[in-house]
C-alpha positions in Angstrom: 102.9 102.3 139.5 100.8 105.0 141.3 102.1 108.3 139.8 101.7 109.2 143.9 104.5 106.9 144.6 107.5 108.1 142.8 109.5 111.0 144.2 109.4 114.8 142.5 112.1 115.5 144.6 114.7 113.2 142.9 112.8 114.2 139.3 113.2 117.7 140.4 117.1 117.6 141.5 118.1 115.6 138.1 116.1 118.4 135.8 117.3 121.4 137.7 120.6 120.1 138.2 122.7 121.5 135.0 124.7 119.8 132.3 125.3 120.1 128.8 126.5 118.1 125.9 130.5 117.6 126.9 129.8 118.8 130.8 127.8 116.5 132.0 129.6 116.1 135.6 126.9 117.6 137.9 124.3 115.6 136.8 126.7 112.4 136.0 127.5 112.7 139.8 123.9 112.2 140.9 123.3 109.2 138.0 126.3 107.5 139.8 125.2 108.1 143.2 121.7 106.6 142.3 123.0 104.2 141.1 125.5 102.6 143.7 122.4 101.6 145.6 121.3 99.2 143.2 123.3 98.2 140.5 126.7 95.4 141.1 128.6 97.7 139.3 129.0 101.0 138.0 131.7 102.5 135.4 132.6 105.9 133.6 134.0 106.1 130.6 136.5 109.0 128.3 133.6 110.7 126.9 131.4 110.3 131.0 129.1 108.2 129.7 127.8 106.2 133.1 127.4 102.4 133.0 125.5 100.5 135.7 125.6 97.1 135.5 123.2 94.5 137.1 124.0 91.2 137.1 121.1 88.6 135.7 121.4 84.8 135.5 122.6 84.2 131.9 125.4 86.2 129.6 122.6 88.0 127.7 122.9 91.4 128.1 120.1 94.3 127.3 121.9 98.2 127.2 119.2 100.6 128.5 119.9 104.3 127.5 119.1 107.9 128.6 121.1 111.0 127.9 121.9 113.2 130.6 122.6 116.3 128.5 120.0 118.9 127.8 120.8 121.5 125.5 122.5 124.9 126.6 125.3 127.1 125.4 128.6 128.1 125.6 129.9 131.5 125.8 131.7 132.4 122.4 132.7 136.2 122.9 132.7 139.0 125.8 131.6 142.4 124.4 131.4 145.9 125.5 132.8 148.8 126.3 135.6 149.9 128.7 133.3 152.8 130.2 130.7 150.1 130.2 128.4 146.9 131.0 129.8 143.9 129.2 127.4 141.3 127.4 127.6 137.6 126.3 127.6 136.2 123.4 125.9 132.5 122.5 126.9 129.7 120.7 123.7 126.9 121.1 125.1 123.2 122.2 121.9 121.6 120.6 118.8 123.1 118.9 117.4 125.7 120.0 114.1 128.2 118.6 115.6 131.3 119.7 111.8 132.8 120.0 111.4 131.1 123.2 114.9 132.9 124.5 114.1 136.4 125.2 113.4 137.5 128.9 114.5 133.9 130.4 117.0 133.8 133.1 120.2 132.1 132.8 123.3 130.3 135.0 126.6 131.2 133.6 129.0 128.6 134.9 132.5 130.1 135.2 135.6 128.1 136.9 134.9 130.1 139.9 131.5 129.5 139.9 128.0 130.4 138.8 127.0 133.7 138.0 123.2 134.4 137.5 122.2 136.3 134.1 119.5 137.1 132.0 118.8 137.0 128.4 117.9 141.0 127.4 114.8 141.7 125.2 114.2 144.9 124.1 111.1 146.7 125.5 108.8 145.9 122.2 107.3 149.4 121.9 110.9 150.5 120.8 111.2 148.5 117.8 109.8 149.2 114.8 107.5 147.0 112.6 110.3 145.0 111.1 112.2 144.3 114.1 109.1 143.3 115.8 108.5 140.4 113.0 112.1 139.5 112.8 112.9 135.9 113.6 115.7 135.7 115.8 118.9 133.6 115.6 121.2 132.1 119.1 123.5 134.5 117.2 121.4 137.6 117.8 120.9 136.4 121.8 122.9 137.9 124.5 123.3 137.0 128.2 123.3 140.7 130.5 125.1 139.4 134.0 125.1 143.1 135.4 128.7 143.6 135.4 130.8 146.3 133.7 133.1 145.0 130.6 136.0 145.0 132.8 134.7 142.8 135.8 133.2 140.7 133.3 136.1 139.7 131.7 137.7 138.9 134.6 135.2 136.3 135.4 133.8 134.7 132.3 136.0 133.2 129.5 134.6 131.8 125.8 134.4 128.3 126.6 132.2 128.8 129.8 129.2 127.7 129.6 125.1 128.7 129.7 122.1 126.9 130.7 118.5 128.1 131.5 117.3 128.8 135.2 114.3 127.2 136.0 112.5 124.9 138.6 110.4 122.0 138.2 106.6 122.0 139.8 103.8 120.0 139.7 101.0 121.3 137.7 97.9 120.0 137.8 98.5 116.5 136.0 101.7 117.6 135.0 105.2 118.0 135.8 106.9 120.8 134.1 110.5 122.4 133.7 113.8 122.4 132.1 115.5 120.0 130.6 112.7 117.0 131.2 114.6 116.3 128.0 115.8 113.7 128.8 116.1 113.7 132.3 112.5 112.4 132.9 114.1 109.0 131.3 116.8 109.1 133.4 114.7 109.3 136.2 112.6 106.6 135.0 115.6 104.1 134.0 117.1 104.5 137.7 113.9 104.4 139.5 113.5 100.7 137.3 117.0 99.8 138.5 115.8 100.2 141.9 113.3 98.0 141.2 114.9 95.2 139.4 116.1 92.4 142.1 117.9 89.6 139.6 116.8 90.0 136.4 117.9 86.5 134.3 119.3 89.2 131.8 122.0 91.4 132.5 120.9 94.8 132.3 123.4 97.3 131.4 121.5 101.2 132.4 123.7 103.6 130.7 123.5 107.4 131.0 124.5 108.6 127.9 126.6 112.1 126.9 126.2 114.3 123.9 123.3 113.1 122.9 121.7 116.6 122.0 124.6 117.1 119.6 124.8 113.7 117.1 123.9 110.5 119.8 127.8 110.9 120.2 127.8 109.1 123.8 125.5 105.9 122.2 127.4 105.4 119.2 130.8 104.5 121.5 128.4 102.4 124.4 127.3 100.7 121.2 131.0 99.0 120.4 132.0 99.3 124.1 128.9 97.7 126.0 128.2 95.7 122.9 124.8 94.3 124.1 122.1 91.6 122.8 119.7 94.0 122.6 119.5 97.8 123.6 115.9 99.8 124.7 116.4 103.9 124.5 114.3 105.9 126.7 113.7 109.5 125.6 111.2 112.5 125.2 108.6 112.3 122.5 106.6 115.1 121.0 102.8 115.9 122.5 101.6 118.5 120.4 97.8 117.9 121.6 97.0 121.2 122.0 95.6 124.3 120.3 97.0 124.7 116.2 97.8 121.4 115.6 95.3 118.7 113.9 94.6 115.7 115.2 97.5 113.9 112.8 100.1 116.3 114.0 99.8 115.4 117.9 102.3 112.3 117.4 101.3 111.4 121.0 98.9 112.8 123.6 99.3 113.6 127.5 97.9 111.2 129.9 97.7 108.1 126.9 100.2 106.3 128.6 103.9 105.5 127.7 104.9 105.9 124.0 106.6 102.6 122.6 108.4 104.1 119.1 108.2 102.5 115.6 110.5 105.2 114.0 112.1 108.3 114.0 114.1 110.4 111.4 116.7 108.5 112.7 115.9 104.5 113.5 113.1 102.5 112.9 112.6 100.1 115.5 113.5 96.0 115.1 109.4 95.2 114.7 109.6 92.3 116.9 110.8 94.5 120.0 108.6 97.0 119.7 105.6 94.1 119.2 106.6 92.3 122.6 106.6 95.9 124.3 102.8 96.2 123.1 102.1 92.4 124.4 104.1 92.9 127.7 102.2 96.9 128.2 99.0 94.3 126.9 99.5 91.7 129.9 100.0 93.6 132.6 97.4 96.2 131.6 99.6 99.4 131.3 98.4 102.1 129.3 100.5 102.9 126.1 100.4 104.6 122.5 102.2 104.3 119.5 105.2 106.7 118.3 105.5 107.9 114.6 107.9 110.5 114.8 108.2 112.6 111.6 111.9 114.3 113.0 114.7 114.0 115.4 116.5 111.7 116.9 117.3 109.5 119.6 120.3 107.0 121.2 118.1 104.1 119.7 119.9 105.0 116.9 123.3 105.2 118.4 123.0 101.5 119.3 121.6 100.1 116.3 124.4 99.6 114.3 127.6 100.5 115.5 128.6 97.2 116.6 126.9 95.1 114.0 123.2 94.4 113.7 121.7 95.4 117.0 117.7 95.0 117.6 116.7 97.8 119.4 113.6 99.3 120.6 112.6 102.7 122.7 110.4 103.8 124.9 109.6 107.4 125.4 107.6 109.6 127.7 105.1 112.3 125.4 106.2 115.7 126.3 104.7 118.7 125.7 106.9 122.4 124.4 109.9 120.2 123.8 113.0 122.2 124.1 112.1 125.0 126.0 112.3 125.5 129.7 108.6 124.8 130.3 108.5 121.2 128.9 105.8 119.5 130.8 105.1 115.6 131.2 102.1 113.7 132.0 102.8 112.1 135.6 100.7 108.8 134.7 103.0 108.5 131.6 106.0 108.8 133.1 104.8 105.8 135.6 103.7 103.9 132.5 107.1 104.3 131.3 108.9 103.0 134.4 106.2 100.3 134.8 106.8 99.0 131.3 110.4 99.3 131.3 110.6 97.4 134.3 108.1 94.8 132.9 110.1 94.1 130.0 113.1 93.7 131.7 111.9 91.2 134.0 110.6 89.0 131.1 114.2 89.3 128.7 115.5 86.2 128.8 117.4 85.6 126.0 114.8 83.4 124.5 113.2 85.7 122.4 114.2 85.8 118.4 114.6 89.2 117.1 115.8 88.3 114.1 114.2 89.1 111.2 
C-alpha cells in the first residue's frame, strides 16, 4: 500500500477522538460506524468491546484485535479554597511517566460537557535544587480549569474523567499525536476490513476495551468470540534514537511492520509468527522482528482463556510511547495493513499450528 493512499483524516479523527479504559463510547461509535460499511455484522458487548464480523467460506474463524482505550485519568478529588480557584486532582487509568505531564493541556469530560484545562507547572526558577530534581508522581499532578472552588464543584465530580489535548500532524515521514496507542491499529485493522471482499476464513475484527489496564476487554472476546486463531495489532517500542544502543531500539522507524515473538506477557505460537515472515516474504513487504523486553498486549488476552489458542501479533514501531507526541512511521503503518490483509486472505483453515 502506498503510505499516500490511506487517509490521515480518519487516523486523525480515531486518535483525537477521546476514550479511556471503561469510556470508550466516543471512539467505539466511530469503530462501529466504520465498520457497518464493510463487515456482515457488527455487535457490542457488556464491557463495549466491538465485534465486526465478516463472513468467509468455511467455519474457521481468525479474531483480529486492537484496543480502543488510550490511557488518561479520572478525577479523584476537587480542592481549594472557598475564596479561591479550585484544582483537580488525578488518578492515572494506565501508566503513565508523570515527567512528560507538566505544562500539557487537558479535556475534562464532565456530564455536561467538556471543559478545557491545563496541567500547572511551577515556573522552574522558583523551586529550589531539590524540587527541581524531584521525580514526580500522577499523585503530585493537578489539572487548573480556571474556575473558582465553588463553580468548580458545581461542574466536575470524582469519577469524571481526563485525557490529554492534542492533534495529530504529519511530520516529515511521520505521523505523530496522542493516543497512536493503539489507535494506529485500529486504524489499520478497519482500513483491512475495507479491503477484505470474502475471505474463506471468517474474520472476526474486534475493538477491544481496557486494554491499558490488564487486556481486560481480550480476556472476555477470548471465551466469547472463541476463535481458531487470533492476530493482535498494537504499538511497539522504537527507541532508535539518541541514548539508547543499538540492542535497546527493539524496532526502528521506517523498517517496516513489526511481526512479535514475545512480550512480558505472550510469546507467540512460532508457526504463526513464521507464516507472517513467509507471507511479508512473498509479497515483498518490508518487516522486522519484535523482542519486547516489557508490557503487554491483547495477544495475550486471547491466548489462553478459552483453551489453547495460537496466536500471533503484529505491531506498528512507535516512537515516545505513552506520551502525547507518539509518532509512527507512515510506510510502517502501510506495511502493517498490507500484511494483515495478506494474511488474512491466505487463512484457510489448512494451516497446522499445533505444536
Amino acid at each position: 500500500m502506498d503510505p499516500a493512499e490511506f487517509d490521515i483524516d480518519v487516523l486523525a479523527e480515531l486518535t483525537e477522538t477521546s476514550g479511556v479504559p471503561g469510556y470508550e463510547d466516543r471512539i467505539r461509535d466511530l469503530v462501529v460506524d466504520h465498520l457497518e460499511e464493510s463487515v456482515d455484522r457488527v455487535r457490542t458487548d457488556a464491557m463495549g468491546n466491538v465485534v465486526g464480523t465478516l463472513e468467509g467460506s468455511s467455519e474457521y474463524a481468525v479474531a483480529v484485535a486492537a484496543h480502543m482505550d488510550e490511557i488518561g485519568f479520572m478525577v479523584r478529588h476537587v480542592r481549594g479554597k472557598d475564596d479561591g480557584f479550585g484544582f483537580l486532582e488525578l488518578d492515572a487509568l494506565g501508566g503513565w511517566d508523570a515527567r512528560v505531564l507538566k505544562a500539557q493541556r487537558v479535556t475534562v469530560h464532565t456530564e455536561d460537557g467538556d471543559l478545557p484545562g491545563v496541567i500547572g507547572s511551577p515556573p522552574p526558577h522558583t523551586l529550589d535544587e531539590e524540587e527541581r530534581e524531584k521525580t514526580p508522581d500522577v499523585e503530585d499532578v493537578f489539572v487548573d480549569v480556571g474556575l473558582p472552588t465553588e463553580e468548580l464543584e458545581e461542574r466536575v465530580s470524582p469519577g469524571d474523567l481526563v485525557t490529554m489535548d492534542q492533534t495529530t500532524e504529519r511530520v516529515g515521514e511521520m505521523v505523530t499525536g496522542k493516543a497512536l496507542d493503539d489507535r494506529v491499529c485500529l486504524f489499520a485493522m478497519l482500513e483491512a476490513a475495507d479491503r477484505l471482499e470474502r475471505p474463506d476464513a471468517t474474520i472476526h475484527f474486534c475493538a477491544t476495551v481496557q486494554e491499558e489496564v490488564g487486556l481486560r476487554g481480550a480476556r472476555a472476546l477470548g471465551v466469547d468470540v472463541d476463535p481458531d486463531l487470533a492476530i493482535a495489532l498494537d504499538v511497539t517500542v522504537a527507541n532508535d534514537v539518541p541514548g539508547f544502543d543499538a540492542g535497546e531500539h527493539v524496532t526502528k522507524l521506517g523498517e517496516g511492520a513489526a511481526i512479535k515473538l514475545k512480550d512480558s506477557s505472550v510469546i507467540t505460537n512460532p508457526k504463526v509468527h513464521r507464516r507472517m515472515k513467509a507471507v511479508a516474504e512473498g509479497e515483498e513487504i518490508d518487516y522486522q522482528l519484535e523482542i519486547l523486553p516489557a508490557g503487554g498486549t491483547d495477544t495475550a488476552g486471547f491466548q489462553r482463556t478459552a483453551g489453547a489458542k495460537p496466536v500471533g501479533a503484529i505491531s506498528v514501531p512507535t516512537r515516545y510511547l505513552h506520551t502525547v507526541t507518539e509518532a509512527a512511521h507512515v510506510d510502517d503503518i502501510a506495511a502493517t495493513i498490507d500484511l494483515l490483509e495478506a494474511f488474512l486472505e491466505t487463512e484457510n483453515g489448512e494451516h497446522d499450528y499445533t505444536l
